[in-house]
C-alpha positions, -999 to 999 in steps of 0.1 A, spaced: -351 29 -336 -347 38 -374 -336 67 -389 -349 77 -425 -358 104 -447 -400 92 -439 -391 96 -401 -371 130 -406 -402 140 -425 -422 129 -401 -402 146 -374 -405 179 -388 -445 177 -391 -448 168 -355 -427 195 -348 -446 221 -368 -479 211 -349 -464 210 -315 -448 244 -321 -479 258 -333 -497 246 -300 -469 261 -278 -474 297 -297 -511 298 -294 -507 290 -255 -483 315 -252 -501 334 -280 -530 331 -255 -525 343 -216 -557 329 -211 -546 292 -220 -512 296 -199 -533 303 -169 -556 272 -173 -531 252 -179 -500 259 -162 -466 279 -163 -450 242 -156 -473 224 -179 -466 252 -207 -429 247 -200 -430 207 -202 -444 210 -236 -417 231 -248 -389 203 -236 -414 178 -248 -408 195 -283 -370 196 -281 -370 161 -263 -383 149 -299 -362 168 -322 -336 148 -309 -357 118 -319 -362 116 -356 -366 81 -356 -395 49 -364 -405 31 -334 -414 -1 -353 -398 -26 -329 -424 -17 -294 -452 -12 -321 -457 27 -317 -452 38 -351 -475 29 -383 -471 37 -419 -493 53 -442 -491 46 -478 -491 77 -499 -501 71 -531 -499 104 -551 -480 127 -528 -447 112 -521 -444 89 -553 -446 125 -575 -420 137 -549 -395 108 -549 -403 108 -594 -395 149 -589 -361 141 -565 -350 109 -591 -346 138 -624 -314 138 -638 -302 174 -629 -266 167 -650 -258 134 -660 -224 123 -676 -208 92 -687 -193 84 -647 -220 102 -627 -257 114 -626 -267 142 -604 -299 143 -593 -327 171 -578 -323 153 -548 -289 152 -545 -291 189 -550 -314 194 -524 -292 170 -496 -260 192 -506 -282 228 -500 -297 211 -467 -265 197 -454 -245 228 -461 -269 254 -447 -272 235 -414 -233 229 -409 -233 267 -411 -256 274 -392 -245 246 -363 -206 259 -367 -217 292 -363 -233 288 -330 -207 265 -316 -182 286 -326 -200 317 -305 -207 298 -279 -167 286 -278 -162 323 -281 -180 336 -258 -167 311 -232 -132 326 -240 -143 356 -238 -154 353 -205 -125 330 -192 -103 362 -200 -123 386 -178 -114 391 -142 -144 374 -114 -161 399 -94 -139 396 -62 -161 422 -47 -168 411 -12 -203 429 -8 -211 409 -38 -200 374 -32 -220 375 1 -250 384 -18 -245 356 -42 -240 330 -9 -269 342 8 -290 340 -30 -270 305 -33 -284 293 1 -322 297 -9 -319 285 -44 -292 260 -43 -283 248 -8 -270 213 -12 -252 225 -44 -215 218 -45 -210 241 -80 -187 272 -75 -208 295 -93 -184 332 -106 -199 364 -112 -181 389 -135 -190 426 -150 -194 431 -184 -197 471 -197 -214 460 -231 -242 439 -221 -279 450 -218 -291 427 -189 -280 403 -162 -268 365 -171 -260 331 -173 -237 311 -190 -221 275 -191 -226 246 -179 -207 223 -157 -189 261 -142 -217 285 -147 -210 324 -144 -235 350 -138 -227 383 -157 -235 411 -144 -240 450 -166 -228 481 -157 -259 488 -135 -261 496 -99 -281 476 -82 -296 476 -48 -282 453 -27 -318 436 -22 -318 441 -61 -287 424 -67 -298 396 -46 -332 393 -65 -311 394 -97 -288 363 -83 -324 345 -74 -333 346 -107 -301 335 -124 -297 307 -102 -332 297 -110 -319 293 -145 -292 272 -135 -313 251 -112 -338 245 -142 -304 240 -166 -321 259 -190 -289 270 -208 -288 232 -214 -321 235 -229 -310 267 -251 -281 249 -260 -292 215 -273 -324 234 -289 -300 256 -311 -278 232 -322 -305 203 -329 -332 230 -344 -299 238 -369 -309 204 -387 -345 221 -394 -334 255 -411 -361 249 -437 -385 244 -414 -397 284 -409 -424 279 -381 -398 255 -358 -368 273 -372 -378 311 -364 -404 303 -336 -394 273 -309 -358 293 -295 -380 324 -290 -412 309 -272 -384 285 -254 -366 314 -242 -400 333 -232 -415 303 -209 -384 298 -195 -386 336 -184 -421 333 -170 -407 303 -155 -385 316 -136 -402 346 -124 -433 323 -109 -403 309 -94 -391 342 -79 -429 347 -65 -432 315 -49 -401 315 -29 -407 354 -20 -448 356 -17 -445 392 2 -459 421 -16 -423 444 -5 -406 414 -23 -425 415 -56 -419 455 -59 -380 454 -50 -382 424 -79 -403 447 -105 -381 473 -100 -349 455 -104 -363 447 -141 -375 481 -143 -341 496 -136 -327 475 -159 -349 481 -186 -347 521 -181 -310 519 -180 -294 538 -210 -270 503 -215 -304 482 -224 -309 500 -254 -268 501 -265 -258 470 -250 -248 439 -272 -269 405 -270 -248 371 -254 -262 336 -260 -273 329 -226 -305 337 -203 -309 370 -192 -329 388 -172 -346 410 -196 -355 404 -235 -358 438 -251 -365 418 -286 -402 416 -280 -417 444 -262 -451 421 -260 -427 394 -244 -416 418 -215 -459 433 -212 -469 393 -206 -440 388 -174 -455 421 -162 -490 404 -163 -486 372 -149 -461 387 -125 -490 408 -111 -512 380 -110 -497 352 -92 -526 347 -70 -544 337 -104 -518 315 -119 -515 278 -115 -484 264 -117 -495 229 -132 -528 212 -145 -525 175 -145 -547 171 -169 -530 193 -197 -499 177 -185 -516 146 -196 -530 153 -230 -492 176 -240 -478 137 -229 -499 119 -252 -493 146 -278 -458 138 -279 -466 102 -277 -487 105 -308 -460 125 -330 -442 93 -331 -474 68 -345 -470 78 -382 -447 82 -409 -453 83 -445 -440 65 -476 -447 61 -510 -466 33 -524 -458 25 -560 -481 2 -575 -465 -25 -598 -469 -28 -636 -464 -65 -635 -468 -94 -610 -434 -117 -603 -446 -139 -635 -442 -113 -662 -482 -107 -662 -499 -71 -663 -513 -62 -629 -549 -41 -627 -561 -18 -600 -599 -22 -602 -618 6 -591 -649 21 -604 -637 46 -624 -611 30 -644 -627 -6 -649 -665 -10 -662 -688 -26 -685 -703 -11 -712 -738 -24 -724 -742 -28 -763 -772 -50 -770 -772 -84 -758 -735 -82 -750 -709 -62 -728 -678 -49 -735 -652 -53 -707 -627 -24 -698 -603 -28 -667 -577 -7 -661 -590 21 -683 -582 -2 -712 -607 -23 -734 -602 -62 -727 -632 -82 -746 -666 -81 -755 -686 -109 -736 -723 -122 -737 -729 -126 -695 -714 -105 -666 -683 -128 -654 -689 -136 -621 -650 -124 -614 -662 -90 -623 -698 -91 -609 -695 -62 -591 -680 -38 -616 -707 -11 -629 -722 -14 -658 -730 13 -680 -754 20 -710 -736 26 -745 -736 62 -756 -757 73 -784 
């Protein structure tokens, strides 16, 4: 594996298209349904899976380079311009532009692992639930979700959230709102967290923000790939919810528990936390499309094997190509001038009996025969 600016480059193309593909199925409820809540949900850590791999595969023959001969060659002659030069240092454009980049995204990647180390604080300081009503709930929840799990899983209450939660990793803690749940609510709530923990989608969200830091000037992957992670995760989760309770009583009671906590006067006051909740009030179309697919289970598939196959051999394929710049030389290793012959810049021109030989763009001599060297340059008719 090599790491270079042509693979970062390349990296952040193949993210752009597979981002792209992921909003137009989720765009699209149409294409989720063909090919898959799964399927949809292996694309998106398909996408992650290869932000963390900005590298060349040259050495098992996967990835090819493309010689750019205008494109990249004006961009590297751009990035070379002396910005401020003195008699110790030159700055260049693209030193500029490394400084910007590097200094936006260790903002950016200090500011989220400095809330996330807050936040774990934060909750460290807060009292468990030692409510015994509510660690049955979470046993009997535990037992159908996670049986053979050995992780003590906490639940505390939290008066400024909007919705029920998840958070950490190796000691994860559900979080509970200020909203009174049903017990059959509660336990549907608990499902549904531990679903998230069973899927170890905080370690998704987690490795997604801090890698997708690296890519602040990409807008599409930047702005788009946490929200439509976080929104197939959610749908996710809730197929989840439907396949391990098919009965009709079960779906209402699990409707209404996001219902109730949409409706509750907290939702709209309470403060976001970087973990998965149960309800995203940032998108109100994002909340509509659970409702839909959540009333259609009977015509959802989970998985389609063959769009399973072709998102696989997307992700394969973003790692064939990167690009680099292809400078042609002036002169050959011996000091002599070195011509690019094509039909535009090399030529004869017809003046009587004789022909006068361009190559290059440039005039070279007049001769009385075609050279059979250059027998297949085109000839042309003097002008009058």
């Amino acid at each position: 594996m090599i790491l270079s600016y042509s693979s970062i480059i390349a990296c952040s193309i193949s993210l752009t298209l597979l981002t792209c593909i992921l909003y137009l199925f989720l765009k699209v409820n149409a294409f989720i349904s063909k090919a898959g809540i799964f399927t949809v949900y292996l694309l998106s850590l398909l996408i992650i899976i290869r932000a963390c791999l900005p590298f060349d595969f040259y050495y098992i023959h996967l990835t090819h380079t493309y010689l750019s001969e205008k494109v990249i060659p004006f961009m590297q002659k751009a990035g070379n311009t002396s910005v401020v030069s003195t008699a110790t240092y030159t700055v260049s454009l693209a030193d500029i532009i490394f400084f910007v980049w590097f200094s936006v995204a260790s903002v950016i990647f200090f500011k989220r692992l400095l809330g996330y180390l807050l936040s774990r604080k934060k909750l460290r300081d807060i009292p468990f639930v030692l409510s015994q009503n509510i660690r049955s709930i979470l046993s009997e929840a535990k037992k159908e979700i996670l049986p053979n799990s050995r992780k003590k899983i906490k639940v505390l209450k939290l008066n400024n959230i909007h919705s029920p939660a998840s958070f950490g990793i190796m000691h994860p803690v559900i979080i509970l709102p200020d909203i009174e749940y049903t017990d059959q609510e509660l336990y549907f709530v608990f499902i549904h967290e531990l679903l998230h923990i069973k899927n170890h989608d905080f370690i998704a969200k987690l490795i997604s923000d801090f890698v997708l830091s690296l890519h602040w000037w990409n807008i599409i992957v930047f702005r788009y790939l946490p929200r439509l992670l976080h929104q197939i995760q959610e749908l996710l989760v809730d197929q989840l919810v439907l396949v391990h309770f098919p009965q009709k009583q079960d779906k209402i009671c699990y409707l209404n528990c996001i219902v109730k906590t949409i409706k509750h006067p907290l939702a709209q006051q309470g403060k976001s936390f970087p973990s998965n909740t149960l309800c995203d009030f940032s998108s109100e179309k994002s909340l509509l499309q659970r409702f839909y697919f959540m009333s259609n289970t009977e015509n959802i598939r989970c998985k389609s094997a063959l769009f399973t196959i072709v998102f696989c051999i997307l992700f394969i394929f973003s790692f064939t190509f990167v690009f680099e710049a292809y400078n042609k030389p002036a002169y050959s290793e011996s000091g002599q001038p070195v011509f690019y012959l094509n039909e535009e810049n090399s030529y004869y021109i017809q003046r009587g009996d004789s022909y006068d030989l361009y190559l290059d763009g440039s005039y070279v001599y007049t001769t009385d025969t075609i050279l059979s060297e250059f027998k297949d340059l085109p000839v042309y008719p003097e002008k009058e």
